[in-house]
N, C-alpha and C positions, 0 to 999 in steps of 0.2 A: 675574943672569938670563941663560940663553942669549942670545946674540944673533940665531940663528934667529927663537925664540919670542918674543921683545918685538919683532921685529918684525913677525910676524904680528900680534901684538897692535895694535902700532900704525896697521898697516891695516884690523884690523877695528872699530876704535874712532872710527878716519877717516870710516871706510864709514858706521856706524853713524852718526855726528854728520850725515854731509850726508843720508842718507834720512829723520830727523829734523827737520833744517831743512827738506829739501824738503818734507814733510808740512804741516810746521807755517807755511810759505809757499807755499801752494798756489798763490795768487794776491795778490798785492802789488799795488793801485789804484794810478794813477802820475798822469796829469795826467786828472782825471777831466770829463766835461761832460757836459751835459745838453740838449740841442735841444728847443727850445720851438716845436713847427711853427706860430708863428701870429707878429704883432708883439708889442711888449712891453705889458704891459697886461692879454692876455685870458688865459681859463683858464688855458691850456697853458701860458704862462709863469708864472702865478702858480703851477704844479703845479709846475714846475722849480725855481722861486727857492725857496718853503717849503720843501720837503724838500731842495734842497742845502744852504739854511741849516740844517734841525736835523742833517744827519748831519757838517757841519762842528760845528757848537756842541759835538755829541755824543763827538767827534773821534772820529767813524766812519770819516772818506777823509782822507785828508791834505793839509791846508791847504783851500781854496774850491773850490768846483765851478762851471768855468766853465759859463754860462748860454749858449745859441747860440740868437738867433732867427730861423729859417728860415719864412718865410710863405709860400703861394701852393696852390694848388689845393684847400683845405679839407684842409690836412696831407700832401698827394699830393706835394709836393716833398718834405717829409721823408722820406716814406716810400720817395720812389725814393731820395734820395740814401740813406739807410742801406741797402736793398739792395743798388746798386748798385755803392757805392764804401768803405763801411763794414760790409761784413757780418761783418767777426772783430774787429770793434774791443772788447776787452774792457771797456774805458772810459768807455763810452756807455751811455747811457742816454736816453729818447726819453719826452717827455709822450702822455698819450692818454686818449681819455675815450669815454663812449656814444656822442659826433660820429665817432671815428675809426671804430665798431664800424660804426655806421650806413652810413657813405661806401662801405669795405670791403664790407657786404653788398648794397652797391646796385652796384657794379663800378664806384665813381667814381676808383681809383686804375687807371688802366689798366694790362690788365698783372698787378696784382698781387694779392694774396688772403693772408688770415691769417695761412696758415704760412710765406709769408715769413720773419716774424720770430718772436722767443720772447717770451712774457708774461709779465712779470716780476710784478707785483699793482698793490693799488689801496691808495689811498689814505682814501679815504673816499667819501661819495655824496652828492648834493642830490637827493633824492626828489621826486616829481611831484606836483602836487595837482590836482584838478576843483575847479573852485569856478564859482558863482552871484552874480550881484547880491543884494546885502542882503533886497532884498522881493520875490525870486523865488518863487513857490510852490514850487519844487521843494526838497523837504529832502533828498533820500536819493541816491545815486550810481543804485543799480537803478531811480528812480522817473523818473531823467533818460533814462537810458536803452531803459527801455520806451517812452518818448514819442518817441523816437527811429525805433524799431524800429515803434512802430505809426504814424510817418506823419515820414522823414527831414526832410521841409522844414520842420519845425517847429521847428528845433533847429540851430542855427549857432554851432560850438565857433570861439572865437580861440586864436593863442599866439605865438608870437614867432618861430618857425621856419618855413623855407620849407615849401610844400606836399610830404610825403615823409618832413621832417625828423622831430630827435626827439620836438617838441610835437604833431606832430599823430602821430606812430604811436602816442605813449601812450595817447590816445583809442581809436586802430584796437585796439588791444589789450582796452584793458576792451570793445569792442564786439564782439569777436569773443567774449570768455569770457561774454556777453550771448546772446549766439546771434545777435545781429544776422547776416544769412545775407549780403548783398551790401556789403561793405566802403566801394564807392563811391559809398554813398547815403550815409555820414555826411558832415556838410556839414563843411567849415575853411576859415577867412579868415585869411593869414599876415600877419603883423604886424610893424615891425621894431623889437623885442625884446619884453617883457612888459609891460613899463609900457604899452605904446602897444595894446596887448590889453586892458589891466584899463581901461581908460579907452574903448575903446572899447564895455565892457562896463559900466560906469557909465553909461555914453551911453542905451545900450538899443537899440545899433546888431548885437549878438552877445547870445549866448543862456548862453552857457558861455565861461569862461577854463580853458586846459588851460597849466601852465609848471611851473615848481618852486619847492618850501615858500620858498627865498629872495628870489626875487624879489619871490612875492607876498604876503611876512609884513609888511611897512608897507603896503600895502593893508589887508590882512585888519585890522592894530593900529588904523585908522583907520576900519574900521568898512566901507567902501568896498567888501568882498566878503567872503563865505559859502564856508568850505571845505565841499564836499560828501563828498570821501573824497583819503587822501593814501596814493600808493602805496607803499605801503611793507608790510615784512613783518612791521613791529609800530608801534604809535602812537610817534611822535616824542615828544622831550622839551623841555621848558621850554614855548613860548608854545601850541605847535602841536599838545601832550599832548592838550588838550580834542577834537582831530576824528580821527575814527573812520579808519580804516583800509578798502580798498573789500573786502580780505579779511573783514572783517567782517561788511560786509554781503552775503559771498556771493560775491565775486567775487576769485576767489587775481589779484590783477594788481600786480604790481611793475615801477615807473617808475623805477625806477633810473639817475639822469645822474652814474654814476660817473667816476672818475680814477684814472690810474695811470700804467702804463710800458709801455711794450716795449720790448727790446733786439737788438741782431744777432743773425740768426738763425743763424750760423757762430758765436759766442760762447762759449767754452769752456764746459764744466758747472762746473769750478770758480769760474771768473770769475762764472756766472749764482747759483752758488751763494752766492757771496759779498752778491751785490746782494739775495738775497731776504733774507738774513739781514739786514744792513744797514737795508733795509725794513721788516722785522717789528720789531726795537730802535725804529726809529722813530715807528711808528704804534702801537705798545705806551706806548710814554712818555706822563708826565702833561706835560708841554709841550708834545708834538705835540696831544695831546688838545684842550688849552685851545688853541693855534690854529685848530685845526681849525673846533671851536666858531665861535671869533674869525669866521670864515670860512664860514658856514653849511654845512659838511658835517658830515654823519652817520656813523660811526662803517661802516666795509667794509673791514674787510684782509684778500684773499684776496691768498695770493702761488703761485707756482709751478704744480704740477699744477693745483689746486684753481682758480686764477685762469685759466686756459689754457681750461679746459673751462667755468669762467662766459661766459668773453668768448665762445667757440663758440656756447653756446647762446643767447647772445645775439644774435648776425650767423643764426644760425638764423630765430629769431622775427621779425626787421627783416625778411630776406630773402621770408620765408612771406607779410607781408603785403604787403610791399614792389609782388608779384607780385600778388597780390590786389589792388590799387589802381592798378597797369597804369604803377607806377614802374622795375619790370625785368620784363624777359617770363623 
Protein backbone atom coordinates (compact mmCIF):
# COMPACT_ATOMS: atom_id res chain seq x y z
CA UNK A 1 0.00 0.00 0.00
CA UNK A 2 1.32 3.46 -0.63
CA UNK A 3 2.70 5.00 2.34
CA UNK A 4 0.96 8.21 1.62
CA UNK A 5 -2.52 6.59 1.56
CA UNK A 6 -2.27 4.15 4.67
CA UNK A 7 -1.64 6.85 6.26
CA UNK A 8 -4.33 8.81 5.54
CA UNK A 9 -6.09 5.84 6.30
CA UNK A 10 -4.82 5.53 9.60
CA UNK A 11 -5.91 8.98 10.53
CA UNK A 12 -9.06 8.70 9.35
CA UNK A 13 -9.79 5.59 11.28
CA UNK A 14 -8.14 7.40 14.33
CA UNK A 15 -10.57 10.19 13.81
CA UNK A 16 -13.24 8.05 13.39
CA UNK A 17 -12.62 5.58 16.60
CA UNK A 18 -12.38 8.77 18.94
CA UNK A 19 -15.78 10.61 17.61
CA UNK A 20 -17.29 7.23 18.24
CA UNK A 21 -15.96 6.99 21.70
CA UNK A 22 -16.74 10.30 22.27
CA UNK A 23 -20.52 9.71 21.17
CA UNK A 24 -20.83 6.84 22.81
CA UNK A 25 -19.36 8.63 26.25
CA UNK A 26 -21.03 11.50 26.27
CA UNK A 27 -21.17 11.61 29.94
CA UNK A 28 -19.32 8.97 32.29
CA UNK A 29 -20.92 9.38 36.09
CA UNK A 30 -17.77 9.46 38.35
CA UNK A 31 -18.27 9.87 42.11
CA UNK A 32 -21.96 10.56 42.06
CA UNK A 33 -24.28 11.84 45.32
CA UNK A 34 -27.25 12.72 46.27
CA UNK A 35 -28.35 15.77 48.95
CA UNK A 36 -30.98 14.82 51.06
CA UNK A 37 -32.03 18.72 52.17
CA UNK A 38 -33.46 17.56 55.40
CA UNK A 39 -31.74 14.99 58.43
CA UNK A 40 -31.65 11.26 58.04
CA UNK A 41 -34.88 9.80 58.63
CA UNK A 42 -37.51 12.08 56.67
CA UNK A 43 -38.76 11.88 53.12
CA UNK A 44 -35.86 13.62 51.23
CA UNK A 45 -33.55 11.06 52.53
CA UNK A 46 -35.57 8.24 52.15
CA UNK A 47 -35.97 9.74 48.28
CA UNK A 48 -32.10 9.76 48.08
CA UNK A 49 -31.28 6.32 49.80
CA UNK A 50 -34.16 4.23 47.56
CA UNK A 51 -33.20 5.21 44.31
CA UNK A 52 -29.41 5.33 44.89
CA UNK A 53 -29.81 2.04 46.10
CA UNK A 54 -31.79 0.59 42.90
CA UNK A 55 -29.65 2.37 40.30
CA UNK A 56 -26.60 1.02 42.18
CA UNK A 57 -28.23 -2.74 42.33
CA UNK A 58 -29.13 -2.01 38.75
CA UNK A 59 -25.48 -1.05 38.09
CA UNK A 60 -26.77 2.05 36.49
CA UNK A 61 -23.76 4.59 38.30
CA UNK A 62 -20.82 3.07 39.34
CA UNK A 63 -20.28 1.62 42.64
CA UNK A 64 -22.71 3.73 45.65
CA UNK A 65 -24.24 6.89 45.51
CA UNK A 66 -23.00 8.95 48.33
CA UNK A 67 -26.14 10.24 50.35
CA UNK A 68 -25.36 14.16 51.79
CA UNK A 69 -27.75 15.39 54.40
CA UNK A 70 -27.88 19.04 54.35
CA UNK A 71 -30.95 20.26 56.70
CA UNK A 72 -32.00 23.85 57.63
CA UNK A 73 -34.54 26.32 56.27
CA UNK A 74 -37.29 23.65 54.86
CA UNK A 75 -34.66 22.78 51.98
CA UNK A 76 -33.36 26.60 51.55
CA UNK A 77 -29.93 25.58 52.49
CA UNK A 78 -29.76 23.06 49.78
CA UNK A 79 -31.15 24.91 47.53
CA UNK A 80 -28.65 27.83 47.85
CA UNK A 81 -25.74 25.68 48.26
CA UNK A 82 -26.42 24.06 44.73
CA UNK A 83 -27.05 27.25 43.31
CA UNK A 84 -24.64 28.90 44.59
CA UNK A 85 -21.54 26.77 44.73
CA UNK A 86 -22.61 23.60 42.73
CA UNK A 87 -24.50 24.83 39.66
CA UNK A 88 -22.26 22.55 36.95
CA UNK A 89 -21.86 19.81 39.06
CA UNK A 90 -22.75 16.95 36.76
CA UNK A 91 -23.00 14.49 39.69
CA UNK A 92 -25.61 15.69 41.62
CA UNK A 93 -28.54 15.07 42.09
CA UNK A 94 -30.90 16.88 44.88
CA UNK A 95 -34.34 15.24 46.73
CA UNK A 96 -37.53 17.26 46.24
CA UNK A 97 -41.00 16.93 46.79
CA UNK A 98 -44.64 19.05 46.83
CA UNK A 99 -42.70 20.81 50.25
CA UNK A 100 -40.08 22.10 47.88
CA UNK A 101 -42.65 23.17 45.22
CA UNK A 102 -44.82 24.78 47.97
CA UNK A 103 -41.78 26.80 49.95
CA UNK A 104 -40.39 28.01 46.25
CA UNK A 105 -43.95 29.30 45.31
CA UNK A 106 -44.41 31.03 48.68
CA UNK A 107 -40.65 32.88 48.19
CA UNK A 108 -39.55 31.00 51.33
CA UNK A 109 -36.04 30.42 49.65
CA UNK A 110 -34.99 33.92 49.40
CA UNK A 111 -33.60 34.98 46.49
CA UNK A 112 -34.41 32.07 44.64
CA UNK A 113 -37.21 30.70 42.33
CA UNK A 114 -37.66 27.55 40.14
CA UNK A 115 -35.47 28.07 37.36
CA UNK A 116 -32.66 28.22 39.28
CA UNK A 117 -32.30 24.74 38.90
CA UNK A 118 -33.48 21.78 36.12
CA UNK A 119 -36.15 19.14 37.08
CA UNK A 120 -35.06 16.15 36.49
CA UNK A 121 -38.65 13.81 37.46
CA UNK A 122 -40.44 12.02 40.12
CA UNK A 123 -40.45 9.19 41.58
CA UNK A 124 -43.75 8.41 42.65
CA UNK A 125 -46.64 10.14 44.69
CA UNK A 126 -48.63 9.75 48.10
CA UNK A 127 -51.99 11.22 47.16
CA UNK A 128 -54.21 13.33 49.60
CA UNK A 129 -57.39 12.16 51.03
CA UNK A 130 -60.53 14.10 52.99
CA UNK A 131 -61.82 11.99 55.27
CA UNK A 132 -64.61 12.16 58.32
CA UNK A 133 -65.21 10.63 61.58
CA UNK A 134 -66.84 7.18 61.24
CA UNK A 135 -70.50 8.51 62.36
CA UNK A 136 -70.13 11.76 60.65
CA UNK A 137 -73.33 12.40 58.49
CA UNK A 138 -71.43 13.69 55.93
CA UNK A 139 -70.93 10.92 52.96
CA UNK A 140 -69.78 12.76 49.95
CA UNK A 141 -66.64 15.39 49.35
CA UNK A 142 -69.33 17.98 47.49
CA UNK A 143 -71.78 17.47 50.61
CA UNK A 144 -68.84 18.67 53.01
CA UNK A 145 -68.28 21.19 51.11
CA UNK A 146 -71.38 22.86 50.34
CA UNK A 147 -71.78 23.08 54.35
CA UNK A 148 -68.92 24.75 54.16
CA UNK A 149 -69.73 27.29 51.52
CA UNK A 150 -73.27 27.81 53.19
CA UNK A 151 -71.98 28.63 56.67
CA UNK A 152 -67.65 28.40 57.16
CA UNK A 153 -67.71 27.93 60.95
CA UNK A 154 -69.35 24.86 60.63
CA UNK A 155 -66.64 23.06 59.38
CA UNK A 156 -62.93 22.90 60.99
CA UNK A 157 -60.62 20.84 58.60
CA UNK A 158 -57.18 19.31 60.54
CA UNK A 159 -53.83 17.97 59.04
CA UNK A 160 -50.50 17.91 60.01
CA UNK A 161 -48.89 20.91 58.25
CA UNK A 162 -48.35 24.37 59.18
CA UNK A 163 -51.14 26.84 58.28
CA UNK A 164 -50.15 27.63 54.34
CA UNK A 165 -48.67 24.17 54.15
CA UNK A 166 -49.41 21.32 51.77
CA UNK A 167 -52.39 19.88 54.17
CA UNK A 168 -54.21 22.67 54.24
CA UNK A 169 -53.86 24.05 50.52
CA UNK A 170 -55.30 20.75 49.37
CA UNK A 171 -58.52 21.66 50.98
CA UNK A 172 -57.98 25.40 49.57
CA UNK A 173 -57.93 23.56 46.36
CA UNK A 174 -61.11 21.34 46.23
CA UNK A 175 -62.57 24.74 47.80
CA UNK A 176 -61.80 26.85 45.29
CA UNK A 177 -63.09 24.01 42.25
CA UNK A 178 -66.30 24.27 44.77
CA UNK A 179 -66.79 27.91 44.06
CA UNK A 180 -66.30 28.51 47.66
CA UNK A 181 -65.71 32.55 46.64
CA UNK A 182 -63.38 33.68 49.92
CA UNK A 183 -60.67 31.17 50.51
CA UNK A 184 -60.24 32.60 54.07
CA UNK A 185 -63.41 31.56 55.45
CA UNK A 186 -62.28 27.82 55.35
CA UNK A 187 -61.30 27.13 58.76
CA UNK A 188 -57.59 24.72 59.52
CA UNK A 189 -56.22 23.67 62.77
CA UNK A 190 -52.47 22.52 62.11
CA UNK A 191 -51.45 19.79 63.81
CA UNK A 192 -47.88 18.15 64.35
CA UNK A 193 -48.21 15.41 61.96
CA UNK A 194 -51.48 13.23 61.00
CA UNK A 195 -51.64 11.08 63.66
CA UNK A 196 -52.22 13.92 66.10
CA UNK A 197 -55.15 15.25 63.40
CA UNK A 198 -56.97 11.86 63.03
CA UNK A 199 -57.16 11.68 66.83
CA UNK A 200 -58.00 14.83 67.15
CA UNK A 201 -60.69 14.04 64.79
CA UNK A 202 -61.80 10.92 66.70
CA UNK A 203 -62.04 13.36 69.57
CA UNK A 204 -64.77 15.36 67.94
CA UNK A 205 -62.53 18.31 68.49
CA UNK A 206 -62.28 18.88 64.24
CA UNK A 207 -64.78 18.28 61.57
CA UNK A 208 -62.63 16.97 58.68
CA UNK A 209 -59.03 15.23 58.46
CA UNK A 210 -57.11 16.59 55.21
CA UNK A 211 -53.13 14.43 55.00
CA UNK A 212 -52.35 11.63 52.66
CA UNK A 213 -53.77 7.91 51.87
CA UNK A 214 -50.50 6.78 54.00
CA UNK A 215 -50.71 8.10 56.82
CA UNK A 216 -54.23 7.82 57.25
CA UNK A 217 -54.55 3.99 55.97
CA UNK A 218 -54.12 2.25 59.70
CA UNK A 219 -56.75 4.80 60.84
CA UNK A 220 -59.08 4.19 58.18
CA UNK A 221 -58.06 -0.22 58.54
CA UNK A 222 -59.06 0.33 62.11
CA UNK A 223 -62.27 1.78 61.47
CA UNK A 224 -61.34 5.07 63.19
CA UNK A 225 -62.08 7.27 59.91
CA UNK A 226 -64.22 7.62 56.72
CA UNK A 227 -62.44 8.49 53.34
CA UNK A 228 -64.76 10.94 51.75
CA UNK A 229 -62.71 11.32 48.31
CA UNK A 230 -58.73 10.80 47.65
CA UNK A 231 -57.14 13.09 45.39
CA UNK A 232 -56.08 11.43 42.93
CA UNK A 233 -56.64 11.22 39.04
CA UNK A 234 -57.88 7.65 39.32
CA UNK A 235 -59.07 5.29 42.43
CA UNK A 236 -55.87 3.98 44.16
CA UNK A 237 -55.12 0.25 44.46
CA UNK A 238 -55.23 -2.42 47.06
CA UNK A 239 -56.92 -1.27 50.37
CA UNK A 240 -57.97 2.30 49.31
CA UNK A 241 -59.56 0.93 45.74
CA UNK A 242 -63.03 1.09 47.56
CA UNK A 243 -63.08 5.30 47.92
CA UNK A 244 -64.13 7.18 45.25
CA UNK A 245 -61.95 9.75 43.77
CA UNK A 246 -63.19 13.77 44.35
CA UNK A 247 -62.89 13.76 40.46
CA UNK A 248 -65.79 11.62 40.67
CA UNK A 249 -67.87 13.23 42.38
CA UNK A 250 -67.37 16.55 40.24
CA UNK A 251 -64.63 17.99 41.47
CA UNK A 252 -61.15 17.43 38.93
CA UNK A 253 -58.65 18.06 42.25
CA UNK A 254 -55.52 16.32 42.43
CA UNK A 255 -53.47 16.30 45.93
CA UNK A 256 -50.56 15.22 44.75
CA UNK A 257 -47.40 14.96 47.58
CA UNK A 258 -45.00 13.86 44.91
CA UNK A 259 -41.10 13.06 44.93
CA UNK A 260 -38.41 13.51 42.78
CA UNK A 261 -35.20 15.53 41.93
CA UNK A 262 -33.74 18.61 40.69
CA UNK A 263 -30.29 18.98 39.43
CA UNK A 264 -27.84 22.07 38.71
CA UNK A 265 -29.17 24.28 36.80
CA UNK A 266 -25.57 24.91 34.78
CA UNK A 267 -25.65 20.75 34.29
CA UNK A 268 -24.75 19.74 30.99
CA UNK A 269 -27.74 18.44 28.57
CA UNK A 270 -25.77 15.30 28.36
CA UNK A 271 -25.18 14.72 32.00
CA UNK A 272 -29.05 15.76 32.65
CA UNK A 273 -29.82 13.49 29.91
CA UNK A 274 -28.25 10.72 31.31
CA UNK A 275 -30.07 11.00 34.94
CA UNK A 276 -33.40 11.07 33.17
CA UNK A 277 -32.79 7.98 31.50
CA UNK A 278 -31.24 6.37 34.52
CA UNK A 279 -34.67 7.46 36.30
CA UNK A 280 -37.11 6.11 33.86
CA UNK A 281 -34.87 2.33 33.99
CA UNK A 282 -35.56 2.73 37.46
CA UNK A 283 -39.01 3.54 38.20
CA UNK A 284 -40.02 1.25 35.20
CA UNK A 285 -38.43 -1.82 37.06
CA UNK A 286 -40.59 -4.51 38.80
CA UNK A 287 -38.24 -3.92 42.06
CA UNK A 288 -38.54 -0.29 42.19
CA UNK A 289 -42.33 -0.96 41.81
CA UNK A 290 -42.56 -3.31 44.73
CA UNK A 291 -40.59 -0.72 46.83
CA UNK A 292 -42.39 1.72 46.04
CA UNK A 293 -45.44 -0.07 47.08
CA UNK A 294 -43.30 -1.12 50.26
CA UNK A 295 -43.37 2.65 50.86
CA UNK A 296 -46.76 3.83 50.18
CA UNK A 297 -46.24 5.77 46.82
CA UNK A 298 -48.18 5.68 43.87
CA UNK A 299 -47.06 5.14 40.76
CA UNK A 300 -45.65 9.27 38.92
CA UNK A 301 -42.81 9.10 36.61
CA UNK A 302 -42.66 12.21 34.77
CA UNK A 303 -38.99 13.14 33.87
CA UNK A 304 -37.64 15.95 31.87
CA UNK A 305 -39.82 18.42 29.71
CA UNK A 306 -42.85 16.80 30.90
CA UNK A 307 -41.75 16.93 34.80
CA UNK A 308 -40.37 20.73 34.46
CA UNK A 309 -43.72 22.02 33.34
CA UNK A 310 -45.85 19.66 36.15
CA UNK A 311 -43.69 21.07 38.85
CA UNK A 312 -44.53 24.95 37.09
CA UNK A 313 -48.00 24.39 37.31
CA UNK A 314 -47.82 23.23 40.21
CA UNK A 315 -45.79 26.41 42.15
CA UNK A 316 -48.63 28.13 39.89
CA UNK A 317 -51.76 26.80 41.77
CA UNK A 318 -49.77 26.99 45.46
CA UNK A 319 -48.87 30.44 44.46
CA UNK A 320 -52.72 31.58 43.29
CA UNK A 321 -53.96 30.46 46.46
CA UNK A 322 -51.21 31.14 48.49
CA UNK A 323 -52.23 34.91 47.58
CA UNK A 324 -55.61 34.29 48.20
CA UNK A 325 -55.13 33.35 51.85
CA UNK A 326 -52.96 36.40 52.51
CA UNK A 327 -49.64 33.80 52.77
CA UNK A 328 -47.79 35.95 49.87
CA UNK A 329 -49.27 39.26 48.71
Amino acid sequence: MNTKFRSLTTVLTTTIGLVTAGAALAFEPGNTECIAPSGAGGGWDMTCRLVGKAMQDQKLIPGAMQVTNKAGAGGGAAFAEVVNKRGADNNLIVAASSSTATRLAQGAYTGSDYTMVRWLGSIGTDYGVIGVAPDSPIKTLPELLAKVKADPASVVFAGGSAVGGWDHLKVLIAAKKAGIGSLRTVKYVAFDGGAEAITQLMAGKVNAFTGDASEAKGFVDAGKMRVLAVLAPDRLDGDFAKFPTAKEQGLDVIGANWRGFYVPGKMSDDAYAFWAKQLNTVTASKEWKATAAKNGMEPLNLSGAKFSEFVKHDIDQIQSISREIGIIK
